[in-house]
C-alpha angles and dihedrals in degrees: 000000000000130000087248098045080045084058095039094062093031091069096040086057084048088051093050103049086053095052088049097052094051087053085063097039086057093042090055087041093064094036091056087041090049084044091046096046090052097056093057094046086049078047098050093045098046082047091060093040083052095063088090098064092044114116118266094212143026123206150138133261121253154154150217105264122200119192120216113219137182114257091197146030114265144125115263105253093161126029116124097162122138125184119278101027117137113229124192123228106283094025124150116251109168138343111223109205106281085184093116093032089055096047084048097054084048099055090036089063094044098056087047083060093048088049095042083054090057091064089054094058087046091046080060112053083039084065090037089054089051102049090052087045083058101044087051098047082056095052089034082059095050102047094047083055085048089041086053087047094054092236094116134046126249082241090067097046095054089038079057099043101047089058090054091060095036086057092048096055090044091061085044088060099053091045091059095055083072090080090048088045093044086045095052088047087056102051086045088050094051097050085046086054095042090046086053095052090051085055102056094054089060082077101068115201136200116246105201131027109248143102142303100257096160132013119207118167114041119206118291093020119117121261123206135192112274095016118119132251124180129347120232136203137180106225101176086084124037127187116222104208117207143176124238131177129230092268089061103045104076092059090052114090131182109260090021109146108222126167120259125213131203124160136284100177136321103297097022137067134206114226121222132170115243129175121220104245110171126008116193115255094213125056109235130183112280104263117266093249091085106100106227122060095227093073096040091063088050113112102231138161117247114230132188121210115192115220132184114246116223096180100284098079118090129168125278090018113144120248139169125214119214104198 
């Protein structure tokens, strides 16, 4: 064989195994294409058998707030609160200046003395009077025998008998400044109370135990009644608020237990137990914090589930419920 007919059969080997290898490669295209057809249809079907375990409602973590406010006008002479501290139930939150109160309440017992003292000096000339009452009837009854035994005049028996009453009346009299004396202890009792009372809510408490969520009046700075102080927030039990339709409603119950779901990471959720403690009597648009429009304009119930907060709860942390 000649070089050119050697040539000739190299390349048409060449040609054929070619031809050969893209056979295979075809073969192995459609067999990856069949297999890769097959997983997303696994994928589609596993997708719509999973419905089930998808979440029933969507919703945002919340509590309950109480603000603190001043009862009375004062400058902040205690308040060492920062945010975040966590106060107990009676707990002292601020002292508003009891200067003036205190120097109220002072002058407010001294003049009750003044006013009980009063009642000693009249429990005096009360016994004074007495004791002159009694003197006169037991020289009245011995003129009026004088007077039967014609040894005194009638003028001395009138003159007699008209300081007695004189006397009586007199004692009367005094008696009777008691009920002005009681009366002016009373009014001073009730501004002394009222000044107490006025005291004590210079010491302003907490009423909850929670936590220093805000922080409105700073030391020093002057508080006023009705202005807040601090905001507080119990923090040991959040409520998740969702949002459920008509459909729902009749299989949620107050005190069911449901799972709650917030998130672990971005592909994983962690599972806690709620109880369904308040649903909303009246159906409201869905907030307008759901992204599409279509289910804003759905008219839904809004349903808080408690849940106990083990630290990884904060508010305003997204979470699903599952009933």
């Amino acid at each position: 064989m000649n070089f050119k007919m050697q040539k000739f059969v190299n390349k048409h080997i060449k040609i054929h195994r070619e031809f050969h290898q893209m056979q295979l490669k075809t073969k192995n295209f459609n067999e990856m294409k069949l297999q890769y057809l097959f997983i997303l249809t696994l994928i589609a079907l596993v997708s719509c058998n999973g419905n089930d375990d998808q979440s029933d409602a969507f919703g945002n973590f919340e509590i309950e707030e109480i603000i603190v406010s001043s009862e009375i006008a004062g400058k902040l002479i205690n308040c060492k609160l920062e945010l975040g501290d966590e106060v107990k139930q009676g707990q002292l939150l601020a002292l508003v200046d009891t200067t003036q109160l205190s120097l109220q309440i002072k002058q407010l017992e001294a003049q009750k003395k003044a006013v009980a003292s009063k009642k000693v000096n009249l429990n005096a000339q009360i016994d004074v009077q007495k004791e002159q009452i009694e003197t006169l009837k037991t020289e009245q009854k011995r003129i009026h025998q004088m007077f039967a035994g014609k040894a005194a005049t009638q003028q001395q028996v009138d003159d007699l008998d008209g300081k007695v009453r004189i006397m009586e009346k007199q004692l009367t009299s005094t008696q009777s400044r008691f009920v002005s004396v009681n009366s002016e202890l009373g009014v001073l009792d009730v501004q002394l109370a009222i000044a107490k009372d006025k005291l004590g809510k210079c010491f302003i408490s907490s009423l909850m135990n929670g936590v220093v969520l805000e922080k409105y009046l700073e030391l020093g700075e002057l508080a006023a009644p009705g202005k807040a102080l601090v905001k507080l927030g119990d923090l040991s039990m959040l409520d998740l608020r969702v949002f459920v339709s008509g459909e729902q409603l009749p299989n949620i119950k107050l005190g069911q237990q449901v799972e709650v779901l917030i998130d672990k990471n971005k592909d994983e959720n962690q599972s806690l137990t709620g109880k369904v403690s308040w649903i909303s009597s009246e159906a409201e648009f869905t907030p307008k914090i759901i992204q599409t429009k279509e289910e804003r304009v759905k008219l839904v119930y809004a349903v808080k589930v408690q849940v106990k907060n083990d630290g990884r709860l904060k508010i305003g942390m997204p979470g699903e419920v599952r009933f």
